[in-house]
N, C-alpha and C positions, 0 to 999 in steps of 0.2 A: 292393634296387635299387642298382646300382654308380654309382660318380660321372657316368660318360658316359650312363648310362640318367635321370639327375635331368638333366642339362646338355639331354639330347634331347628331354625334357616340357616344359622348360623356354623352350625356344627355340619350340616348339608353343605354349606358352599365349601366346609375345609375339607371333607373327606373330597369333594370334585374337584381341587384344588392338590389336595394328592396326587389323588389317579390322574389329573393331565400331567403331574410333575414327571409321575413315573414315566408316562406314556411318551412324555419328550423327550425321554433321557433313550428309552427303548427304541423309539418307533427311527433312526438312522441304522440300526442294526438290523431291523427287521424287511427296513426295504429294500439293503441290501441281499440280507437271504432269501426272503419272499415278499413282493410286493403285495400277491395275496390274502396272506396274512397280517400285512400291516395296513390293508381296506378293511381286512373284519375287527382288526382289534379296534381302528375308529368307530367301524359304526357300531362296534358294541360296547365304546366308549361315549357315543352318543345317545344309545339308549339308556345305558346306566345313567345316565345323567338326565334324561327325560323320568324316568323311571324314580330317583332319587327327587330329584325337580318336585314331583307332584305326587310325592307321596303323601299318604298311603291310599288314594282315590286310585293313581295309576297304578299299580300293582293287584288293586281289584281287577280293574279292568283288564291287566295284560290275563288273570284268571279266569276272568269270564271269558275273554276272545277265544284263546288258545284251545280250548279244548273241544272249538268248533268242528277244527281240522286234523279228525282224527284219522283222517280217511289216508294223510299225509305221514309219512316217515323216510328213516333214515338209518339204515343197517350198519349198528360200528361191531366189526366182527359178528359176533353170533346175537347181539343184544337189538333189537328193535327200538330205538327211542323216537317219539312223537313230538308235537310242537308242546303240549300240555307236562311232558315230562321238564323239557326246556325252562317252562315258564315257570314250573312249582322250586324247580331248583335254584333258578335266580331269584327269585319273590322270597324264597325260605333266607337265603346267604344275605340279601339285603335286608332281610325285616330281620336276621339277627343283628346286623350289625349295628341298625336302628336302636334293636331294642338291648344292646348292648351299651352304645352312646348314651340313649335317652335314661338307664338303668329302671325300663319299664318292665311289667308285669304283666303274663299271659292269662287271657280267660280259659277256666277249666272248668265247666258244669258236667255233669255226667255223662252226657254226650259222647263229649269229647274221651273220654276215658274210655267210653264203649266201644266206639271205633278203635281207638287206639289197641284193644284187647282184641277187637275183633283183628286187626292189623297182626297182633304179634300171633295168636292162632292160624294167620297164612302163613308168617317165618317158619313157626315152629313146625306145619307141617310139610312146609318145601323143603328145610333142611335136613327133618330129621324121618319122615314118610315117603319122599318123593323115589320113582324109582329113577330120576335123571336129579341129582341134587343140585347142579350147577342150573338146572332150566328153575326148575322149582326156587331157588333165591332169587333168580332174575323175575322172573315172577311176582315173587313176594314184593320186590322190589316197585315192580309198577304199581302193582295195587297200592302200594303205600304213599306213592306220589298223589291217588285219587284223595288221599284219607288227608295226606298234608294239604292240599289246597282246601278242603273245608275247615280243617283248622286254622288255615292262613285268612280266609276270608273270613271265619268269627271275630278274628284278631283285629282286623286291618280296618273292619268299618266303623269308627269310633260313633256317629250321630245319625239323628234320625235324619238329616239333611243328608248325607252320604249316602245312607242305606236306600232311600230312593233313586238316589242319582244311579247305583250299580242296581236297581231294579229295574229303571228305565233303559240301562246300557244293555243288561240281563236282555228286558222284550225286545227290544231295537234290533241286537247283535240275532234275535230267533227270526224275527222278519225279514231281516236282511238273507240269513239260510233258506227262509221257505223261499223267498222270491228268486235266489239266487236255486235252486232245483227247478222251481218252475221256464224258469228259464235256458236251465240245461235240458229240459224234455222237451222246449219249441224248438231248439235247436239241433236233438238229435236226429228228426227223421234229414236233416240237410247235411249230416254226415260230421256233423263237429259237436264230439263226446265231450263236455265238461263235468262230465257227472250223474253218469244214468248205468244202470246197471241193465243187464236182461239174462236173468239166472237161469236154473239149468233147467227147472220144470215147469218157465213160468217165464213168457215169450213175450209178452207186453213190455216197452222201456219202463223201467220203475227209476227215477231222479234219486240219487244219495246225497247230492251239491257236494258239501264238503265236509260228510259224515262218515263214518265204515263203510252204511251198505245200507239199504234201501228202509229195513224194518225200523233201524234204528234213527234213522232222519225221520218218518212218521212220527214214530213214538215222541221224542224230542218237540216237534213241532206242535204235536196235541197239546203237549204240557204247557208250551208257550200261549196256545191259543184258549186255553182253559182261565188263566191268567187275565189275558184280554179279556174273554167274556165276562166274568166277573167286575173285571170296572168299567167294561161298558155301560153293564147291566145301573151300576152304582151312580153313573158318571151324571146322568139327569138329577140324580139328588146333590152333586157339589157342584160348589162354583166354579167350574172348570169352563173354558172358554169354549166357545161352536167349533173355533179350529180345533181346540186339542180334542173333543170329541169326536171330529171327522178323522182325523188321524188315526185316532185308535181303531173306529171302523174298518181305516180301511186296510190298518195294519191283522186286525182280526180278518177280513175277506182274503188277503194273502196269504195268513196262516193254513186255514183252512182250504184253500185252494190247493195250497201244498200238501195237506194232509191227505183231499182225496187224490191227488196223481199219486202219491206212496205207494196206494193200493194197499196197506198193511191192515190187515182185517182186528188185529191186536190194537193199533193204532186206533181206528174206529170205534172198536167197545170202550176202550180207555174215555175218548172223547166223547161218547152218547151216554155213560155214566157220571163220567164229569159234569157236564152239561149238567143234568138232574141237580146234581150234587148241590151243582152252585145255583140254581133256582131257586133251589129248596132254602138258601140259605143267607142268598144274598140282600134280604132285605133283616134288620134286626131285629123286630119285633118276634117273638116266640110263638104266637098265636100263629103269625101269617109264617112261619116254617113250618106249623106244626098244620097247619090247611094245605100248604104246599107240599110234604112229606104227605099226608092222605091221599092226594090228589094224586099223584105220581104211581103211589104204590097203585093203586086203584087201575090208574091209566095203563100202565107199562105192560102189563099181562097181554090187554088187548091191542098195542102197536106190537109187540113181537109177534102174535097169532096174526095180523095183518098184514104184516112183512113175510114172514113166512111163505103165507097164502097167497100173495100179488109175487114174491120175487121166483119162482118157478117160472113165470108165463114173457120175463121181461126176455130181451134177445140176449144168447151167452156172447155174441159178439161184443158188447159193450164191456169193458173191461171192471166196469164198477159191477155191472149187475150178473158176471162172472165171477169175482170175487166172494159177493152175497150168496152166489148158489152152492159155491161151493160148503157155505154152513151146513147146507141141506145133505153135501155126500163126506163129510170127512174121513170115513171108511177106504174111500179110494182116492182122495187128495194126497199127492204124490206127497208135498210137503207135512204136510203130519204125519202120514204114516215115517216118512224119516224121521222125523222126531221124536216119533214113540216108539221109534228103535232104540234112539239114543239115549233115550230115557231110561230105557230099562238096562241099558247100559251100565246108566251113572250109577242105579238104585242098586244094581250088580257090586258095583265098586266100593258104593258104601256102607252095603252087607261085611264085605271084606276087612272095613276102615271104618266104625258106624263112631268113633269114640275121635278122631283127631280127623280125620280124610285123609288124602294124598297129596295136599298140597294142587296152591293155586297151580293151573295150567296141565296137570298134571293130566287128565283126560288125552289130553294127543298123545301124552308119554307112553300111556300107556295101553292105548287101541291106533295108533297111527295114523293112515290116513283110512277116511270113510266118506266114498260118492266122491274120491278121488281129491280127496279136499282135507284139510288136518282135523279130526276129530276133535267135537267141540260141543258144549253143552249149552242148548238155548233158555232153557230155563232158571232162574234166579234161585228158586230154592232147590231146586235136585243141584246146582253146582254148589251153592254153600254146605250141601251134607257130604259130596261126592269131595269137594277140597277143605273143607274142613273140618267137616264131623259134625255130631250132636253139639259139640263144643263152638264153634264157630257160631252155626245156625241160632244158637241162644244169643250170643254176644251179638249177632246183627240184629236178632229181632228185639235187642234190651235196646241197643242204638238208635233204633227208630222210635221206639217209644218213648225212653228217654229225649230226644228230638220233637215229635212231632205232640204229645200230650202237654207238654207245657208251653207249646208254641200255642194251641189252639188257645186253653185257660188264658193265656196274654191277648191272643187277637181277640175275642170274647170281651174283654174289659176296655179295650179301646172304646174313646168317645169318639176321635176321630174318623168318619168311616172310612175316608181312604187306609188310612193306613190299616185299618180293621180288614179292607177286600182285600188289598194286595197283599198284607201276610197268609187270611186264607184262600187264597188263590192260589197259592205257594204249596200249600199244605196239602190242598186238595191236588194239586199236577202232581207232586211228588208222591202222594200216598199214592195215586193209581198208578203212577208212570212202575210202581215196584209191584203191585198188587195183580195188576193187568199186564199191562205193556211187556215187564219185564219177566212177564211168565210164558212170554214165545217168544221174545230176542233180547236175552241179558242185556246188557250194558254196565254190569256194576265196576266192570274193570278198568272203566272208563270216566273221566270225572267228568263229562256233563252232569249225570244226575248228585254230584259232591258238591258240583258247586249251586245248583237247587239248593240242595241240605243247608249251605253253607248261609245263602241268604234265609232261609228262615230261623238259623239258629242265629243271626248276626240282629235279626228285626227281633226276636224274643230279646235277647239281649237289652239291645238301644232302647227298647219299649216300654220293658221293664226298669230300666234305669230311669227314664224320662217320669213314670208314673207316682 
């Protein structure tokens, strides 16, 4: 350990050494008033100090975990806060004070700025477009929790030995969700709900585990099992041990497994183009992309004309090949046509607003409830024009490019090829999970897909430095 790594523990154990000071001085007052409270202020004097302990690997992780369970909340007055809001907020106060002690410096690539722009374009239109001003900040507000925890996790993963470990924390914590759904749907027909939804037009249990709601536990899970596939596919060319290979199988067989109980038909295209994606690309040689990029094109015409043609004749009782047929009637698919009410809804709105929107959230503000349920916009880009205008929809789509264009150029240059599949496997789940997925059930207000962002903008980083 070098002198700055003893000086960094060391300033750790004074600030713990504070706060149990205070906490001594406090906690006979407090048990007098509330015992209650003087159990939470321990155990959240015990996490701070786990938290603190192992920084800044745990503070990734308390980012990765948290934002599994969004399906979770907690109404203080009129405000909705989630386990992810909890987490970005403590992670933010500790990593200043961190980088307050340590008198360190944040990374800012352009990314970062985009978001951050695209962030102050939701302020700006909740406070000063909303017709509820007080909903439209609260609003702004959550979004901007999604936006801190990718900046918090470019921040926080200094090496390339880190940035694996919260990749592998990243897959783990997504295996653990599919398995954990698959298991609340053998459980449902026995009358114990942990996590299965059965919506209004659409009577099959479909598993959420411990996501919002059904499409979005799909979506989420393809990206994780997109991920996998890619270093499966890799994994025979490294040294990697027969066990860690079987693991990953069999971590990719549960992703997938979870994927098709979803039932999410967005979920499915996301993953059968991913797929492609990463065939095409997962071996480095240019030749063999550019034989596999042929091949596909060539192939792909004639598996949808054959899917097609065999899924009319399969039984609509099966609820997969119910799903598929319904591709064939979308005209009378209860759930689209609501959608493309809504749609025309939002595109109504931002006729109205085409230059700033209305402000995140602002959709229920201002059509109410619809299907008896708060008005809400499923798709990714009619809600960035409908809440934030031409002005927003720019600064998101600068954000990703800025993001993901010089992540590719990085993974591209890698000799190593693990690190070369795992950053584009990142690349590729998140490009589709916005492209696809999140163009029938949003989630951008949600930082799963942030903290995706966060680890490819944290692997560009480390990678680029290491080179």
């Amino acid at each position: 350990m070098n002198v700055s790594s003893v000086a960094t523990v060391r300033r750790r154990w004074l600030l713990l050494a504070v706060g149990a000071g205070a906490l001594a001085g406090a906690l006979p007052v407090l048990l007098l008033l509330s015992p209650v409270a003087a159990a939470a202020l321990l155990g959240g004097l015990a996490a701070a100090a786990v938290l603190v302990i192992g920084w800044p690997f745990s503070a990734v992780a308390v980012l990765i975990v948290a934002p599994l369970f969004t399906h979770y909340r907690i109404d203080v007055a009129a405000i909705s806060v989630r386990p992810e809001h909890v987490a970005v907020m403590v992670v933010a106060i500790a990593g200043g004070v961190q980088l307050f002690v340590q008198r360190g410096r944040l990374r800012w690539p352009a990314a970062v700025w985009l978001a951050l722009g695209w962030w102050a374009a939701n302020l700006v239109a909740g406070i000063f477009f909303s017709p509820l001003r007080a909903s439209g900040l609260q609003n702004g507000l959550r979004v901007g929790a999604s936006v801190v925890a990718f900046v918090l996790i470019l921040n926080l993963i200094p090496d390339r030995r880190q940035w694996w470990w919260a990749v592998w924390l990243f897959l783990g914590m997504g295996v653990a969700e599919a398995a954990y759904g698959i298991v609340a749907r053998a459980l449902y027909p026995m009358g114990v709900n942990l996590g299965v939804q059965v919506a209004w037009n659409f009577t099959e249990p479909i598993p959420f585990g411990t996501f919002e709601e059904g499409n979005l536990f799909g979506s989420h899970v393809a990206s994780w099992a997109l991920v996998l596939l890619m270093l499966v596919l890799v994994s025979g060319a490294l040294a990697w041990s027969v066990r860690r290979r079987v693991v990953l199988v069999v971590g990719l067989l549960v992703l997938l497994l979870g994927l098709y109980l979803s039932l999410s038909r967005a979920a499915w295209l996301m993953f059968a183009a991913g797929a492609v994606v990463v065939w095409v690309v997962y071996r480095r040689e240019r030749w063999h992309q550019g034989n596999r990029l042929l091949l596909a094109l060539t192939a792909i015409p004639f598996v949808i004309l054959l899917v097609l043609a065999v899924v009319p004749f399969l039984p609509s009782s099966w609820p997969f090949a119910d799903r598929l047929q319904s591709f064939l009637s979308l005209s009378s698919d209860a759930t689209f046509s609501a959608r493309l009410s809504d749609w025309s809804l939002a595109l109504r709105d931002w006729q109205r607003q085409p230059l700033t929107g209305w402000g995140p959230g602002s959709f229920a503000d201002i059509h109410g409830l619809l299907r008896a349920r708060p008005a809400w916009i499923s798709n990714l880009s009619l809600r960035l024009v409908q809440e934030t205008g031409f002005i927003g929809l720019v600064l998101f789509t600068a954000f990703v490019a800025a993001l993901l264009l010089p992540a590719v150029g990085v993974a591209r240059r890698q000799e190593r090829l693990d690190d070369r599949s795992a950053l584009l496997g990142l690349i590729i789940a998140y490009f589709l999970l916005l492209v696809i997925a999140y163009q029938s059930t949003d989630g951008i207000w949600l930082a799963a897909s942030w903290v995706n962002a966060g680890l490819i903008a944290s692997g560009t980083y480390v990678f680029r430095q290491a080179s």
